[in-house]
C-alpha positions as CSV (number, residue, x, y, z in Angstrom):
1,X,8.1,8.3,-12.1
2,X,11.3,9.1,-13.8
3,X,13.8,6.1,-14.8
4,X,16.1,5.5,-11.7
5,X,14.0,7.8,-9.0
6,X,13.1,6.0,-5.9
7,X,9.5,3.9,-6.0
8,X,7.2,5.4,-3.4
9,X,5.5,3.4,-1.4
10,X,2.6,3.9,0.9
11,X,2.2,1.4,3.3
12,X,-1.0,1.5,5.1
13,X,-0.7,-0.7,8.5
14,X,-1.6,-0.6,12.1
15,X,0.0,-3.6,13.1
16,X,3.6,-2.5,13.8
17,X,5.4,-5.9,13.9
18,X,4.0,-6.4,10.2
19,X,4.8,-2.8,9.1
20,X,8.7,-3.8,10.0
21,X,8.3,-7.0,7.9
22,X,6.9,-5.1,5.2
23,X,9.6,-2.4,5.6
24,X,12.7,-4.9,6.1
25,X,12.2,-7.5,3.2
26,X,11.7,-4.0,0.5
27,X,14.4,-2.7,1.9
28,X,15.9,-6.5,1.6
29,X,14.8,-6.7,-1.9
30,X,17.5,-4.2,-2.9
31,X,15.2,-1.7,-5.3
32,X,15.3,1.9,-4.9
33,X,12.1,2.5,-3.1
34,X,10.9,5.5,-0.2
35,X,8.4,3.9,2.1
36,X,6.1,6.2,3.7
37,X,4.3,4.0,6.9
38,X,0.9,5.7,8.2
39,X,-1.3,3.5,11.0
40,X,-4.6,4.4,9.9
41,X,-7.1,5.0,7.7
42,X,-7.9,8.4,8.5
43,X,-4.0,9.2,7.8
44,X,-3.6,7.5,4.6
45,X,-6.7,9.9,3.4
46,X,-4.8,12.8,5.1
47,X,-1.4,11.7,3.5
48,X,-3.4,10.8,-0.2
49,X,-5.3,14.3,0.0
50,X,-2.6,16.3,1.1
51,X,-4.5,17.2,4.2
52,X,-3.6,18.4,7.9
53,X,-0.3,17.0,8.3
54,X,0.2,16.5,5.3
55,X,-0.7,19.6,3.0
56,X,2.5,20.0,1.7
57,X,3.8,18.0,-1.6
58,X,7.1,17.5,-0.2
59,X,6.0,15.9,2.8
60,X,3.3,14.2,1.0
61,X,4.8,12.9,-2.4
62,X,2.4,11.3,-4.4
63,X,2.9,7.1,-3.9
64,X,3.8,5.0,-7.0
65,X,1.8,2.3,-5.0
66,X,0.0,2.1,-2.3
67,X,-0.1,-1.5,0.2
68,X,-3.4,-1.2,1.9
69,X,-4.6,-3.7,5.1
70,X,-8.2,-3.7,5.5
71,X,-8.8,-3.7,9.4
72,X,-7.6,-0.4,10.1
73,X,-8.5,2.1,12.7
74,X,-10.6,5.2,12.3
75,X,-11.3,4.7,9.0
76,X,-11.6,1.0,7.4
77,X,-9.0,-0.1,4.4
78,X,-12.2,-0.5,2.4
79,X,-13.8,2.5,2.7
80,X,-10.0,4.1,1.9
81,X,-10.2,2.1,-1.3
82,X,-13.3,3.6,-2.4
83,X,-12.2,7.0,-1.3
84,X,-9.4,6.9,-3.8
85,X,-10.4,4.9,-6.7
86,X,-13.5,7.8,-6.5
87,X,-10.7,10.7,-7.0
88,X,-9.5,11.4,-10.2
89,X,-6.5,12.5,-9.1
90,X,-5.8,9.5,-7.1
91,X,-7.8,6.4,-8.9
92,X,-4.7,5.4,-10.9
93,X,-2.6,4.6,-8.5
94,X,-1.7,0.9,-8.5
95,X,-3.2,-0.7,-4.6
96,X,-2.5,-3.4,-3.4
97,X,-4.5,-5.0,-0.5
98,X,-1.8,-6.8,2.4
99,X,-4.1,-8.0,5.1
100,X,-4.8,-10.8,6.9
101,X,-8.6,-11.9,6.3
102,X,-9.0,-14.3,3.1
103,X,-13.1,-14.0,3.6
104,X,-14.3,-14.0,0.0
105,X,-16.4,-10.8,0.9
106,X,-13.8,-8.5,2.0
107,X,-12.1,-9.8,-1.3
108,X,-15.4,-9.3,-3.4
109,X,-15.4,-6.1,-1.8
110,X,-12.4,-4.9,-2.3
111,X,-12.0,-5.7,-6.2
112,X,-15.3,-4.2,-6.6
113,X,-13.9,-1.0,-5.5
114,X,-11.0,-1.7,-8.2
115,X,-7.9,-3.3,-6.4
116,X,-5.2,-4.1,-8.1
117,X,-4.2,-7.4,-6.1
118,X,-5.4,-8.8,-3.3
119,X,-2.7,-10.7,-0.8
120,X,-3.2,-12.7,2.5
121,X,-0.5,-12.3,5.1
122,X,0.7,-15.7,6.1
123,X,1.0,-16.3,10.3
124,X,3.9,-18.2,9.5
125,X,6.8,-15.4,9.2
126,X,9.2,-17.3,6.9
127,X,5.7,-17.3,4.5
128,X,5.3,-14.0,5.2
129,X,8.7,-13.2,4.0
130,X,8.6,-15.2,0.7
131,X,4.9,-13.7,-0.2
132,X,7.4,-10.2,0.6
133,X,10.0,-10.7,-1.9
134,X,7.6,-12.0,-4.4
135,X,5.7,-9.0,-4.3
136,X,8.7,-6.8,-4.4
137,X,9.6,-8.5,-7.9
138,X,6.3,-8.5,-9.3
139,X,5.4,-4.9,-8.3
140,X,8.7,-3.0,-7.9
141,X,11.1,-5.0,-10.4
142,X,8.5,-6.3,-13.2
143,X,6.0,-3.9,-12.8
144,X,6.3,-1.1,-15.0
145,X,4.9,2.6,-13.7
146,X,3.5,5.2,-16.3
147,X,5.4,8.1,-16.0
């Protein structure tokens, strides 16, 4: 990523209502970012593989970071995870889980297959937005991105 190009996210979510959250408070947050939303599994491979729908680069631009939610339909966030920290093309892409189970396998699980963070969504939406914006300054303000 070049200095002053936009952050691209992938946001990997099923659950619409928290897909807007997601999307308003980084939009909030004031940081140049692109947030690409898919509402599956199955499409976050397609999107990450550049295949079917998305076979061309310029539809499918390689995310700086991917936010990942583990109960997804078709295929399961944590197979996704394993799918792309198994592809050297892909493995070095910071994810982050978002979901909303705090069971201590799914998060054994998931930093086995080499997450980068692992975050609960609160119920409570003014939580919810807080956990947002501190996200958006660890990850998109703090965070630095090789290039």
């Amino acid at each position: 990523m070049l200095k002053g190009e936009p952050i691209r996210i992938l946001l990997v979510e099923d659950d619409p209502a928290h897909a807007e959250i997601v999307k308003r408070n980084l939009k909030d947050f004031r940081v140049a970012n692109k947030i690409t939303h898919v509402e599956d599994g199955q499409a976050a491979l397609d999107y990450l593989l550049r295949e079917n729908g998305f076979a061309s680069p310029e539809s499918s631009p390689r995310p700086d970071i991917i936010l990942l939610d583990l109960r997804l339909p078709k295929v399961d966030g944590q197979e996704v995870l394993r799918r792309i920290k198994a592809d050297e093309n892909l493995r070095s892409i910071p994810t982050v889980v978002l979901t909303t189970t705090a069971a201590e396998t799914d998060m054994l699980s998931a930093y086995g297959n080499g997450v980068g963070s692992y975050l609960v969504k609160p119920v409570d939406f003014d939580k919810f937005t807080r956990l947002m914006e501190a996200f958006g300054y660890y990850w998109l303000a703090w965070n630095r991105f090789p290039e």
